[in-house]
MIKOLSE-714451 format. One record per residue (C-alpha): x, y, z. Coordinates in steps of 0.5 Angstrom, whole numbers, plus 2048, in hexadecimal, padded with zeros to 3 digits. Layout:
<atoms>
X|Y|Z
...
</atoms>
This chain:
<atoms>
7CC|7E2|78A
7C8|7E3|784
7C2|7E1|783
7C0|7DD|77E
7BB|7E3|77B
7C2|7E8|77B
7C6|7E2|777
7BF|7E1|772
7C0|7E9|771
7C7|7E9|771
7C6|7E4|76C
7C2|7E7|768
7C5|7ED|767
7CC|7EA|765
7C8|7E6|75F
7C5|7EC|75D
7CC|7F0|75D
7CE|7EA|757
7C8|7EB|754
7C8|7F1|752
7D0|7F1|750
7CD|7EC|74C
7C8|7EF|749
7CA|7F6|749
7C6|7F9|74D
7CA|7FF|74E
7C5|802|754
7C4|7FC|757
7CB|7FB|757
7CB|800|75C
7C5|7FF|760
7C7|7F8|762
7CD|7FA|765
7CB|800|769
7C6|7FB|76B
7CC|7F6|76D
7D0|7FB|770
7CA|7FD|775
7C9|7F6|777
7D0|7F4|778
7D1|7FA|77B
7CB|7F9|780
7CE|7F3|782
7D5|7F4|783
7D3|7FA|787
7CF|7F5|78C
7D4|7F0|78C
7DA|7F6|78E
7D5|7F9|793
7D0|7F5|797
7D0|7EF|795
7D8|7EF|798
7D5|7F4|79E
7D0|7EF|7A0
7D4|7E9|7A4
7D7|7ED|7A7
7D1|7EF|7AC
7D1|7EC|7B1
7C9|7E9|7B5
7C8|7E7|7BB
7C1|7E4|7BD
7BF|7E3|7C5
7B9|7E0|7C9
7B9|7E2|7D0
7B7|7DA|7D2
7B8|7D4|7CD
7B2|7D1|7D1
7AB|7D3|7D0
7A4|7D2|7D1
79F|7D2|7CC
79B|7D8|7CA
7A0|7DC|7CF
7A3|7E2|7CB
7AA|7E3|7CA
7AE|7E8|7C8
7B4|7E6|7C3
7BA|7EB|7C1
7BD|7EC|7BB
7C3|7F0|7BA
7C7|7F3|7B4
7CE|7F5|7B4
7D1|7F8|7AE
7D8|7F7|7AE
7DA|7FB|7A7
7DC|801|7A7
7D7|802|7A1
7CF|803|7A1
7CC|7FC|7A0
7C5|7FA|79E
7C1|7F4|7A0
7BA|7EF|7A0
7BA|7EA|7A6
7B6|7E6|7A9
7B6|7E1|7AF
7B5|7D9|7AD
7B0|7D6|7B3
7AA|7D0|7B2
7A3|7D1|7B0
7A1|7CF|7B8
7A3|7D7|7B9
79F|7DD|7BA
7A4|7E2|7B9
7A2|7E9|7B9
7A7|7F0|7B8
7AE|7F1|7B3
7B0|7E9|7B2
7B1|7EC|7AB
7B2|7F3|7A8
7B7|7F6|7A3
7BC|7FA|7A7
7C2|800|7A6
7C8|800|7A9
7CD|805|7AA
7D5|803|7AB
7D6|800|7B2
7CF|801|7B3
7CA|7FD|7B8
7C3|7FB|7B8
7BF|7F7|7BC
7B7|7F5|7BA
7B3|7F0|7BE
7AD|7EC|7BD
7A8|7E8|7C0
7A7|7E0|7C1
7A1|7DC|7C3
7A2|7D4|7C2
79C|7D0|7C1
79E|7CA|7C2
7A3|7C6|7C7
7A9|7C3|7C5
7B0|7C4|7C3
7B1|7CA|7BD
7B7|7CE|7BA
7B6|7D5|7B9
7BB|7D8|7B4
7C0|7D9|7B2
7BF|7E0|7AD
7BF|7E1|7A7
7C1|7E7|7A4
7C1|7E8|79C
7C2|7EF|797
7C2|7F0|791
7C3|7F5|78C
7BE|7FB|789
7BD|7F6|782
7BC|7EF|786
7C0|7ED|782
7C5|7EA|787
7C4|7E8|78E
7CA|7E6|794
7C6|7E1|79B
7C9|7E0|7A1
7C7|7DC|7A7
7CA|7DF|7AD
7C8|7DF|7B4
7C8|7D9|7B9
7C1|7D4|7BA
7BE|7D5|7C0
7BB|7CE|7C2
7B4|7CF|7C6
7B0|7CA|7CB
7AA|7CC|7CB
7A6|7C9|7D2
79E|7C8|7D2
79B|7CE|7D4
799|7CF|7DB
792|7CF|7D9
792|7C8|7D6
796|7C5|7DC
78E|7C6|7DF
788|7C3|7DF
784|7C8|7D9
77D|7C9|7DE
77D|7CB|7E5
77C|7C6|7EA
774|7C6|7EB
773|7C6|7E4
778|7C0|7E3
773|7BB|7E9
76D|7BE|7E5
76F|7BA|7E0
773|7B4|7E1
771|7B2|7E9
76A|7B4|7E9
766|7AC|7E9
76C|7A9|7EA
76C|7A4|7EF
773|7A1|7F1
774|799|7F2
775|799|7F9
779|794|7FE
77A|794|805
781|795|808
787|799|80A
785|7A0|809
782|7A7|80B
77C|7A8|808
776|7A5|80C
773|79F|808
76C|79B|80D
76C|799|814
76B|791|816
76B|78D|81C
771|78D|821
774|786|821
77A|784|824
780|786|822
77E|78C|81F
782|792|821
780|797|826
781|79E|823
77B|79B|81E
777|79A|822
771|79F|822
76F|7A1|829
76A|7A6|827
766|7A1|824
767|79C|82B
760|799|82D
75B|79C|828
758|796|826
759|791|82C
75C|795|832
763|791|832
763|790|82A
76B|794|826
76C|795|820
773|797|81C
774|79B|816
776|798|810
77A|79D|80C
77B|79E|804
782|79B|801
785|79F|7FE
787|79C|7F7
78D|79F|7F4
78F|7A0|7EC
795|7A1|7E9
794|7A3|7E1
798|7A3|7DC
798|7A7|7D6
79B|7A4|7D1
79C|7A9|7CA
79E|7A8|7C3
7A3|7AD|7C1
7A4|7AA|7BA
7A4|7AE|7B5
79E|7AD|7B3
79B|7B2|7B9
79E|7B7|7B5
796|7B8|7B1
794|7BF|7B1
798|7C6|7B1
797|7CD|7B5
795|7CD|7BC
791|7C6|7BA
796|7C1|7BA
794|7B9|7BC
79A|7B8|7C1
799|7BF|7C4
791|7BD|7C6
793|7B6|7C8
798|7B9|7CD
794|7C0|7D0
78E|7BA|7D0
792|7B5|7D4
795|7BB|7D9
78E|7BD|7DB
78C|7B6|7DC
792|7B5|7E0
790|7BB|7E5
78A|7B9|7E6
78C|7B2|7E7
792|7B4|7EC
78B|7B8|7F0
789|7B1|7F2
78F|7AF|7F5
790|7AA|7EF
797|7A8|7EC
799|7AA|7E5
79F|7A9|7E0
7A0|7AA|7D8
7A4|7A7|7D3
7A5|7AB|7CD
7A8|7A6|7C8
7A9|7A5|7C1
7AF|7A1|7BD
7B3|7A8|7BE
7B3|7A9|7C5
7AF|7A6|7CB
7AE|7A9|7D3
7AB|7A5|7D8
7A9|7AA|7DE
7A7|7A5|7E3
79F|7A6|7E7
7A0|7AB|7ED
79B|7AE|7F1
79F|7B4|7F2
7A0|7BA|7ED
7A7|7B7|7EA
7A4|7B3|7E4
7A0|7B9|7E1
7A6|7BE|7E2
7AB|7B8|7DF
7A6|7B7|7D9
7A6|7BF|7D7
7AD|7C0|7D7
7AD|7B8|7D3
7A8|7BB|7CE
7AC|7C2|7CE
7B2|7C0|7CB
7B0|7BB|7C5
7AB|7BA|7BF
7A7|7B4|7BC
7AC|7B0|7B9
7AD|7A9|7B6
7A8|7A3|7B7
7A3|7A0|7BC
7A5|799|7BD
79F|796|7C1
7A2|78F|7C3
7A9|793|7C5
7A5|797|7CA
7A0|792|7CC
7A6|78E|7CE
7AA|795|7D1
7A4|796|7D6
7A2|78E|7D8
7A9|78F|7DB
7A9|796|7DE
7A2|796|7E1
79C|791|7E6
797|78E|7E3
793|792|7E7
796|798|7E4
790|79B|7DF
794|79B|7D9
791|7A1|7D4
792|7A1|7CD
792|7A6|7C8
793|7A5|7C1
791|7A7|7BA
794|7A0|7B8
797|7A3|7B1
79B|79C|7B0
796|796|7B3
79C|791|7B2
79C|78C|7B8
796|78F|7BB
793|788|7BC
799|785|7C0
799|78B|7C4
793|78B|7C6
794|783|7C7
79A|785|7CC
797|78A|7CF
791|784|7D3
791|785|7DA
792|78D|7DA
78D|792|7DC
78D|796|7D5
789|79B|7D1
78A|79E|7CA
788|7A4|7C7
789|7A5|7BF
78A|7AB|7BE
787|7AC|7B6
78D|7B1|7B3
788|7B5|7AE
785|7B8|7B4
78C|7BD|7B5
78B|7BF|7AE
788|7C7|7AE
781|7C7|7AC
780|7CB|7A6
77A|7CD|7A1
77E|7CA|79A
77D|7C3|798
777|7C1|79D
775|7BB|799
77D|7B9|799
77E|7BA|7A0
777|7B6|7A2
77A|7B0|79E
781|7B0|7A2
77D|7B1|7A8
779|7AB|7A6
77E|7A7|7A4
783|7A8|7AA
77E|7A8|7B0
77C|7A1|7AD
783|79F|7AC
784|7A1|7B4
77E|79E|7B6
780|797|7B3
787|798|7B8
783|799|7BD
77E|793|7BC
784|78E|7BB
786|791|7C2
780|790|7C6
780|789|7C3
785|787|7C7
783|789|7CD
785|790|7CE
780|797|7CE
783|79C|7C9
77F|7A1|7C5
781|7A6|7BF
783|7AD|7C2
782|7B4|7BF
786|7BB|7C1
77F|7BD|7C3
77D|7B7|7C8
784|7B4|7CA
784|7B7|7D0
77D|7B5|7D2
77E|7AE|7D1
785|7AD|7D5
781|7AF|7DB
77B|7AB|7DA
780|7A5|7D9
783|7A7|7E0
77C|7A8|7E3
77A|7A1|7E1
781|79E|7E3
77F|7A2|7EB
778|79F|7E9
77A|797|7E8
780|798|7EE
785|797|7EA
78B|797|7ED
78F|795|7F3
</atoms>
């Protein structure tokens, strides 16, 4: 294909060529057509050599494992036949998303031999979950005055999953620490019951079961006085994490990306949760898809999210009346319903939280300027967006708390912490079964 510049030039030099016979420019008569005939040559050699050799090499690229973990390192291959029986030059490069630290040969000018083959390799690192498409590859050559150029895109997509890291499936701080910060000073609602933690001791009356009694305390006061043991009842709570996965979770870009946070932050919440012997389950929804992962104590609803999570990407719109009338249907109502939403479209948020009356629910709004890479430019504009956008989260969240339901705004930097605190004060009201 010839570039725009080799039909400008080729052009020009033909107008040249009648000007002169025009005018009589003997000399420059045949300066013109020398010129002429070096571009012309240029590119008729191109396109009887490489540009005939080129789709006849043939590429192949492979990943050892379509399913990965961010910040793991994988090695990816790319290898090139030349199935000419001539000398082929070419440029290629490997297309992939910008969520992709890539180090090594994903681009390079290459020189093959007739049936040679050559294999180069590079180096991935995903930075962000979800569902993404390496390649295919591009190779290109060009002739030695640019003045044309053949493209080709070869080589199947490669579809990789990317999981949560391994480091993100775990609280962040080391479990001292974590009591350090959120359990000293809190005292618990407690209530006597059914339970193994030992709560007081009152009078026996009669009726009370034998295996209560505390035998160690019999006669202490009168000589012939029994007391029982009253134990602690063991309140437990299923949480629902319910995350919008619209589009409009997609704000950020590199490794900070609004949906990637959210979800690295619920997961560690998750295990922290499980830890207590509390249920937790996940609805991923928006307009596009929706996954309802029903509240377990066991380990199967962290491992249902991750493979949930690997396998999609933000998309469409985040219905909040569908989804309030979704999970009245697939939850209790002592099931603590958690909430988390940049709320980018606020259609129906007032119906919704009118149907959502009588649930146990708590909204975290999370403020999308928040997710956008820090920088030195621009300040004054960047305080003004804050500004503005903290404002406008602010003002969901106050329409929220008018109805009755707790709800805060949320950053990347605090999101995690007021999760546990929300659960912490769940555990602290007794609420739950």
């Amino acid at each position: 294909m010839i570039r725009k510049i080799g039909y400008l030039i080729i052009s020009a030099t033909i107008y040249n060529i009648f000007e002169s016979i025009i005018l009589g420019y003997k000399y420059y008569i045949i300066f013109s057509f020398i010129l002429f005939f070096v571009f012309t040559s240029d590119i008729l050699i191109f396109n009887l050599s490489s540009r005939r050799y080129l789709p006849n090499v043939e590429v192949d690229l492979r990943v050892g494992s379509e399913k990965v973990r961010k910040y793991s390192k994988h090695n990816v291959f790319v290898s090139f036949l030349n199935k000419n029986n001539g000398v082929v030059s070419f440029h290629y490069y490997v297309y992939t998303s910008d969520t992709f630290k890539l180090t090594g040969d994903y681009e390079n000018f290459l020189t093959l031999g007739p049936y040679e083959r050559v294999e180069k390799s590079f180096v991935i690192e995903p930075t962000t979950i979800g569902n993404y498409v390496l390649g295919p590859v591009s190779i290109y050559t060009e002739d030695g005055m640019k003045l044309a150029i053949e493209r080709l895109e070869v080589s199947k997509s490669v579809d990789l999953k990317v999981a949560p890291s391994l480091s993100e499936t775990m609280a962040a701080r080391s479990e001292r620490l974590s009591n350090m910060l959120y359990y000293t000073g809190v005292h618990y609602n407690k209530k006597a019951g059914e339970g193994y933690d030992f709560l007081s001791l009152r009078e026996y009356y009669p009726g009370d079961e034998i295996r209560y009694v505390a035998w160690s305390r019999f006669g202490r006061t009168r000589g012939d006085d029994l007391y029982v043991k009253q134990m602690e009842e063991e309140r437990i709570i299923d949480v629902l994490f319910v995350v919008d996965y619209g589009i409009g979770m997609n704000h950020g870009h590199d490794g900070i990306r609004m949906f990637d946070t959210v979800i690295s932050d619920v997961l560690k919440t998750s295990y922290k949760i499980r830890k207590n012997q509390d249920g937790v389950g996940f609805m991923i929804s928006s307009s596009a898809f929706e996954y309802y992962i029903k509240p377990s104590r066991t380990a199967r609803p962290v491992e249902d999210l991750e493979k949930v999570v690997s396998g999609i990407r933000p998309a469409g719109k985040f219905d909040f009346v569908n989804i309030v009338q979704d999970t009245k249907k697939k939850v209790k109502k002592s099931t603590l319903i958690m909430i988390i939403s940049s709320f980018s479209s606020t259609d129906n948020i007032m119906r919704g939280l009118e149907d959502l009356k009588g649930y146990k629910a708590m909204f975290f709004v999370l403020n999308p300027y928040e997710f956008i890479v820090d920088g030195t430019e621009n300040m004054t504009l960047r305080y003004t967006l804050f500004t503005r956008q903290y404002a406008i989260s602010k003002a969901i969240a106050s329409v929220i708390k008018s109805r009755g339901f707790r709800s805060d705004v949320c950053g990347r930097k605090d999101l995690y912490r007021k999760l546990v605190s929300a659960y912490i004060y769940a555990k602290m009201t007794n609420m739950g079964e």
